[in-house]
Wavefront OBJ file of the C-alpha trace (Angstrom):
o trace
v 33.418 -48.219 -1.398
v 32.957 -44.573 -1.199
v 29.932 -43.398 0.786
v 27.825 -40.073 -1.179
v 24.648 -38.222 0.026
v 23.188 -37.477 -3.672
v 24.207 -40.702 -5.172
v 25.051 -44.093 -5.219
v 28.574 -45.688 -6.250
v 28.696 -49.453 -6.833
v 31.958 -51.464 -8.762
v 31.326 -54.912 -9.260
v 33.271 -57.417 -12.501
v 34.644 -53.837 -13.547
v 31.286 -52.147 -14.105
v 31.025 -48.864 -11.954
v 27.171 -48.100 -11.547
v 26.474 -44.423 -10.517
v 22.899 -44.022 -9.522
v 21.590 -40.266 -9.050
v 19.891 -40.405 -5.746
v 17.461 -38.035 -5.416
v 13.983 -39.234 -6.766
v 12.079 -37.062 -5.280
v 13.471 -33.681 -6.963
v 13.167 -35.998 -10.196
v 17.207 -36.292 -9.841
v 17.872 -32.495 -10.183
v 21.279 -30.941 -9.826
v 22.531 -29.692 -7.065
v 25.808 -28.183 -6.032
v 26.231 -31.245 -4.197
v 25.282 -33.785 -6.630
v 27.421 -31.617 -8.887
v 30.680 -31.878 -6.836
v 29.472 -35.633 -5.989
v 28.997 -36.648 -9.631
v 33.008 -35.406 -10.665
v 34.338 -37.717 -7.624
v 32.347 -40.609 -8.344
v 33.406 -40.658 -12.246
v 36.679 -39.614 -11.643
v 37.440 -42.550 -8.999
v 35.383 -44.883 -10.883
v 37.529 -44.194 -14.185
v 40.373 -45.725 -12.248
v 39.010 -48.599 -10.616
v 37.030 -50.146 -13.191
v 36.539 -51.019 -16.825
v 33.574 -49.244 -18.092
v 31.547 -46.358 -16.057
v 27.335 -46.439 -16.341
v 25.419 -43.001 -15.203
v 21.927 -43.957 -14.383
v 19.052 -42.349 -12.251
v 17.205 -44.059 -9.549
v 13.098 -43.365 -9.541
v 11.095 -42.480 -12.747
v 13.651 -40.135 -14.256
v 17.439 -39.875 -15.361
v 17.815 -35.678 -14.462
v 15.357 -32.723 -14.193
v 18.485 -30.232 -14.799
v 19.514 -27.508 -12.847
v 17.363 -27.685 -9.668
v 16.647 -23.789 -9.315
v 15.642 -24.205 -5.256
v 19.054 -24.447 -4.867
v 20.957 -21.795 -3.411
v 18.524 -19.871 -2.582
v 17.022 -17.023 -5.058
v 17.385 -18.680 -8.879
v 17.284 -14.459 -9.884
v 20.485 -13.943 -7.896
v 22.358 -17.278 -9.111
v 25.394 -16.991 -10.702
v 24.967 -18.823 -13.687
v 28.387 -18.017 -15.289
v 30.194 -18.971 -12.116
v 28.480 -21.827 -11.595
v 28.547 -23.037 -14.809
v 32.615 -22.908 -15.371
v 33.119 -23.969 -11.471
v 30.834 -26.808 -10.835
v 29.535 -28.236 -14.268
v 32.733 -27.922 -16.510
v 34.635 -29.955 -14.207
v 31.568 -32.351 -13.707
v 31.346 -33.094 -17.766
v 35.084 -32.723 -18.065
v 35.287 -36.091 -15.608
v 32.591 -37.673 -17.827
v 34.865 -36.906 -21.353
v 38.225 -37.089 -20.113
v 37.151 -40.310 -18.187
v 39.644 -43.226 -18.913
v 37.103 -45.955 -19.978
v 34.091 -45.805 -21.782
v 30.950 -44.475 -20.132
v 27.019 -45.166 -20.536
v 24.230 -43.018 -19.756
v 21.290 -45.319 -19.081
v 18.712 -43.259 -19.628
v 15.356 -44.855 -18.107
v 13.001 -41.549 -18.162
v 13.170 -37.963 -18.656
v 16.444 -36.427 -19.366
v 15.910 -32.447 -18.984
v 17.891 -29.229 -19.266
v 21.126 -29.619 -17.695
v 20.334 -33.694 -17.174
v 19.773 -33.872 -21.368
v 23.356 -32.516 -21.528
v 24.465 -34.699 -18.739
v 23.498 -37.995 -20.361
v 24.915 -36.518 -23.902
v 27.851 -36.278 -22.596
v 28.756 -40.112 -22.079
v 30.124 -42.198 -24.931
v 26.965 -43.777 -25.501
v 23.468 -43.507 -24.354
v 21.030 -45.935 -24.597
v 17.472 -44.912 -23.501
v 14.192 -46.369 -22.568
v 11.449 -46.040 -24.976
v 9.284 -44.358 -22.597
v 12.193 -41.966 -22.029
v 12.285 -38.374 -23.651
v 15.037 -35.459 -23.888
v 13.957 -32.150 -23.585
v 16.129 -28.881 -24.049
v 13.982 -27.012 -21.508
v 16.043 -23.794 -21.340
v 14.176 -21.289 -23.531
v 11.341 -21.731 -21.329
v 12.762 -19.946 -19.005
v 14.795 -17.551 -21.008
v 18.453 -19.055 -20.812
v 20.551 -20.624 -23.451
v 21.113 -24.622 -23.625
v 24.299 -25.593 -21.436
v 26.226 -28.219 -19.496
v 27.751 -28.895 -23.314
v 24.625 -28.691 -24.973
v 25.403 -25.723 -27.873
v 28.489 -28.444 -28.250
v 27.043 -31.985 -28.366
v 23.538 -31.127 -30.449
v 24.899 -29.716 -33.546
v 27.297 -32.725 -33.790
v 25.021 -35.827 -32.902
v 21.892 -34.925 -35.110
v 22.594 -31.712 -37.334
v 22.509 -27.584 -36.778
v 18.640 -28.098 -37.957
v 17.447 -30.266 -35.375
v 19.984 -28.506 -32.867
v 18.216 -25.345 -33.429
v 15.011 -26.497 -33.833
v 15.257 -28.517 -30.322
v 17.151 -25.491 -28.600
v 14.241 -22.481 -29.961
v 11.152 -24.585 -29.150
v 12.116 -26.521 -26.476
v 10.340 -29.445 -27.007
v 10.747 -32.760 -25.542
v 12.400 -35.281 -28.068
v 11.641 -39.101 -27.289
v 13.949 -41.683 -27.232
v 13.026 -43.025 -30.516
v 13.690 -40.394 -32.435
v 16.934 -39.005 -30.484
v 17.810 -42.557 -31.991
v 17.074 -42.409 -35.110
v 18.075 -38.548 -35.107
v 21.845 -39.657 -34.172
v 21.343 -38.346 -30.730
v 21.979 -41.477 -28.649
v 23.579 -45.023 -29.427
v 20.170 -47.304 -28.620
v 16.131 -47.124 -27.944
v 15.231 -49.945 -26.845
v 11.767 -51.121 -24.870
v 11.063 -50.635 -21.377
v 10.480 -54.125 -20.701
v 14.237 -55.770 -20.031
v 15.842 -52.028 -20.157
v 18.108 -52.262 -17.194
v 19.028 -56.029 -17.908
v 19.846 -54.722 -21.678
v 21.909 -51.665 -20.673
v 23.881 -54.110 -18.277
v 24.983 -56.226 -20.888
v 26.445 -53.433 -22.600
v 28.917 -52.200 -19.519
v 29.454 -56.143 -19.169
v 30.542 -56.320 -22.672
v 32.619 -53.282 -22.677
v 33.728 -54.264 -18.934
v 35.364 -57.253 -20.849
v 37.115 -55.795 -23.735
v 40.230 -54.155 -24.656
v 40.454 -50.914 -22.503
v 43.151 -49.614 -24.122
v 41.816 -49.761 -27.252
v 38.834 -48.074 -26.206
v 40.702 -45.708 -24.379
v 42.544 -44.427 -28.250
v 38.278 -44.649 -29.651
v 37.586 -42.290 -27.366
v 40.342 -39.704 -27.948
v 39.878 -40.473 -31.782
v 36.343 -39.394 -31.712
v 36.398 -36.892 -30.001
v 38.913 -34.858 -31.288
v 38.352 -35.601 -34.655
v 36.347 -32.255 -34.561
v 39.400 -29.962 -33.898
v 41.745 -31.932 -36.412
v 42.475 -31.527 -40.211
v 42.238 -34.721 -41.999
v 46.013 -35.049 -42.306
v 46.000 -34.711 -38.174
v 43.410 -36.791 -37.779
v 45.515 -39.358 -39.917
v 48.372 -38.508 -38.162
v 46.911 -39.332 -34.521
v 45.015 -42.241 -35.683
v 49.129 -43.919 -36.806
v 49.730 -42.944 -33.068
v 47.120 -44.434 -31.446
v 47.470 -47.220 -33.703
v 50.849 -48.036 -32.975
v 50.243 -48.217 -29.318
v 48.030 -50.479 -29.396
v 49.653 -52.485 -31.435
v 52.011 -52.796 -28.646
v 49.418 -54.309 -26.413
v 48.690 -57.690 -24.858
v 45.221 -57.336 -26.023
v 45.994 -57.025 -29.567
v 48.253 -60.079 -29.437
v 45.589 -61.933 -27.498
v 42.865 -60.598 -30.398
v 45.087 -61.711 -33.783
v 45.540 -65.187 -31.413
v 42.169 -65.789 -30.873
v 41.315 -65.055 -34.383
v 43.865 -67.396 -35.735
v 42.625 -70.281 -33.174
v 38.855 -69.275 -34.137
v 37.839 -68.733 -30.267
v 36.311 -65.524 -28.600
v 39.285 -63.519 -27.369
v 40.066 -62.962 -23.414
v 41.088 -59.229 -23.066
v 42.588 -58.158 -20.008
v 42.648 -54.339 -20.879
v 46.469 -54.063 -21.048
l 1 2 3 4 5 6 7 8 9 10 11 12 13 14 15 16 17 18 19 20 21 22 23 24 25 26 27 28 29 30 31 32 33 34 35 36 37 38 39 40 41 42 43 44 45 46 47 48 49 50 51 52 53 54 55 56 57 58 59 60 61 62 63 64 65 66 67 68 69 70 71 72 73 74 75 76 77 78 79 80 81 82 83 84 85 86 87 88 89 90 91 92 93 94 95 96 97 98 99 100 101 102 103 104 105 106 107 108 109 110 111 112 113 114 115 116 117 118 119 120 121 122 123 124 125 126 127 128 129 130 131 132 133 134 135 136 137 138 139 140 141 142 143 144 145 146 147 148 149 150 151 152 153 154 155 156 157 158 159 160 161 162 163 164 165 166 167 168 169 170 171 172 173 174 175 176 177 178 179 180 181 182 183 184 185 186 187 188 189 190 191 192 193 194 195 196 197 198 199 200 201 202 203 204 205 206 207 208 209 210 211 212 213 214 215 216 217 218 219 220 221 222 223 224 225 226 227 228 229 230 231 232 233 234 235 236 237 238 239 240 241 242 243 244 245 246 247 248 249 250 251 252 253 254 255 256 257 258 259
């Protein structure tokens, strides 16, 4: 198993578990964590089935950790921005298999963005996500301008951008933000039974979800219906979708192997 400093990496039944490591900065961003974070997703989206981003200690991210690199008035944002976080959320979207964010406290700045990116997020009620940027004078990033408009609305988008207020899990869920709030009590037990039950289904099917979703925003209908005949052709082709139409007929819970 690959050894990190800022995180950890575990693969076990097809479930890859990254943990950000670094509980006492609250999980913040470094460039290391940064650089870390693309590896770990981009080997775990080969190895195993489904991919879970979760934080170790009370929160998911801070963001940005501005002691890093020395003098935050001297950073430069636009460099690191395209150099070290597109690549980072580009492993997280691009990734083969469906990912999680497990979001068991606060998700901030850059580390809102973060979990947003992942195919689903399911958060802890006691957890809140908080587009801190305007508070000190930058615009939302790491995908955020992207992701907000399109999970909740350009109201709440702006509204949550301009006053920079932090939005808790319940209503990011019933705002469209994230998949799932559920209680604190059983959190990590319930978000595990999600990768298990993704870890178990048909990857390649989930594989064509993914790149049906998410670029359904760039398409016309009539490309959108012409991608979705694609996709659905190929997997039509698959062992899983023969195993799926036998199982139904024999009235037993299918066995996918992801092929």
């Amino acid at each position: 198993m690959k050894q990190y400093e800022t995180l950890t990496l575990d693969i076990a039944d097809d479930v890859a578990t990254l943990r950000l490591d670094r509980p006492e900065r609250m999980n913040a961003l470094n460039i290391a964590m940064r650089a870390e974070i693309t590896d770990a997703v981009t080997h775990a989206g080969r190895e195993a089935r489904v991919v879970v981003l979760t934080g170790n200690g009370r929160a998911f991210c801070s963001g940005q950790d501005l002691g890093d690199g020395g003098n935050a008035a001297t950073l430069d944002l636009e460099r690191v921005l395209r150099e070290e976080y597109v690549p980072m959320l580009r492993a997280i979207t691009d990734c083969p298999v469906p990912t999680i964010s497990a979001v068991g406290g606060p998700a901030a700045g850059a580390g809102a963005n973060l979990a947003l990116a992942a195919d689903v997020v399911i958060a802890a009620e006691s957890a809140y996500f908080l587009q801190a940027f305007t508070r000190i004078g930058l615009v939302p990033d790491a995908g955020g301008t992207w992701a907000l408009p399109r999970q909740m609305g350009l109201a709440k988008a702006m509204g949550a951008a301009l006053f920079a207020e932090p939005i808790s899990a319940s209503q990011a869920s019933d705002w469209g933000m994230i998949w799932e709030c559920v209680a604190d009590d059983g959190f990590e037990a319930h978000w595990q039974a999600r990768a298990a039950h993704l870890a178990k289904g048909p990857t390649q099917a989930y594989r064509a979800v993914k790149e049906a979703i998410r670029g359904s925003w760039d398409n016309t209908l009539e490309a959108q219906l012409d991608l979705e005949a694609r996709l659905q052709g190929a997997c039509g082709q698959s062992r899983d979708f023969q195993e799926g139409v036998l199982a139904f007929l024999e009235k037993r819970s299918a066995r996918f192997e992801g092929r």
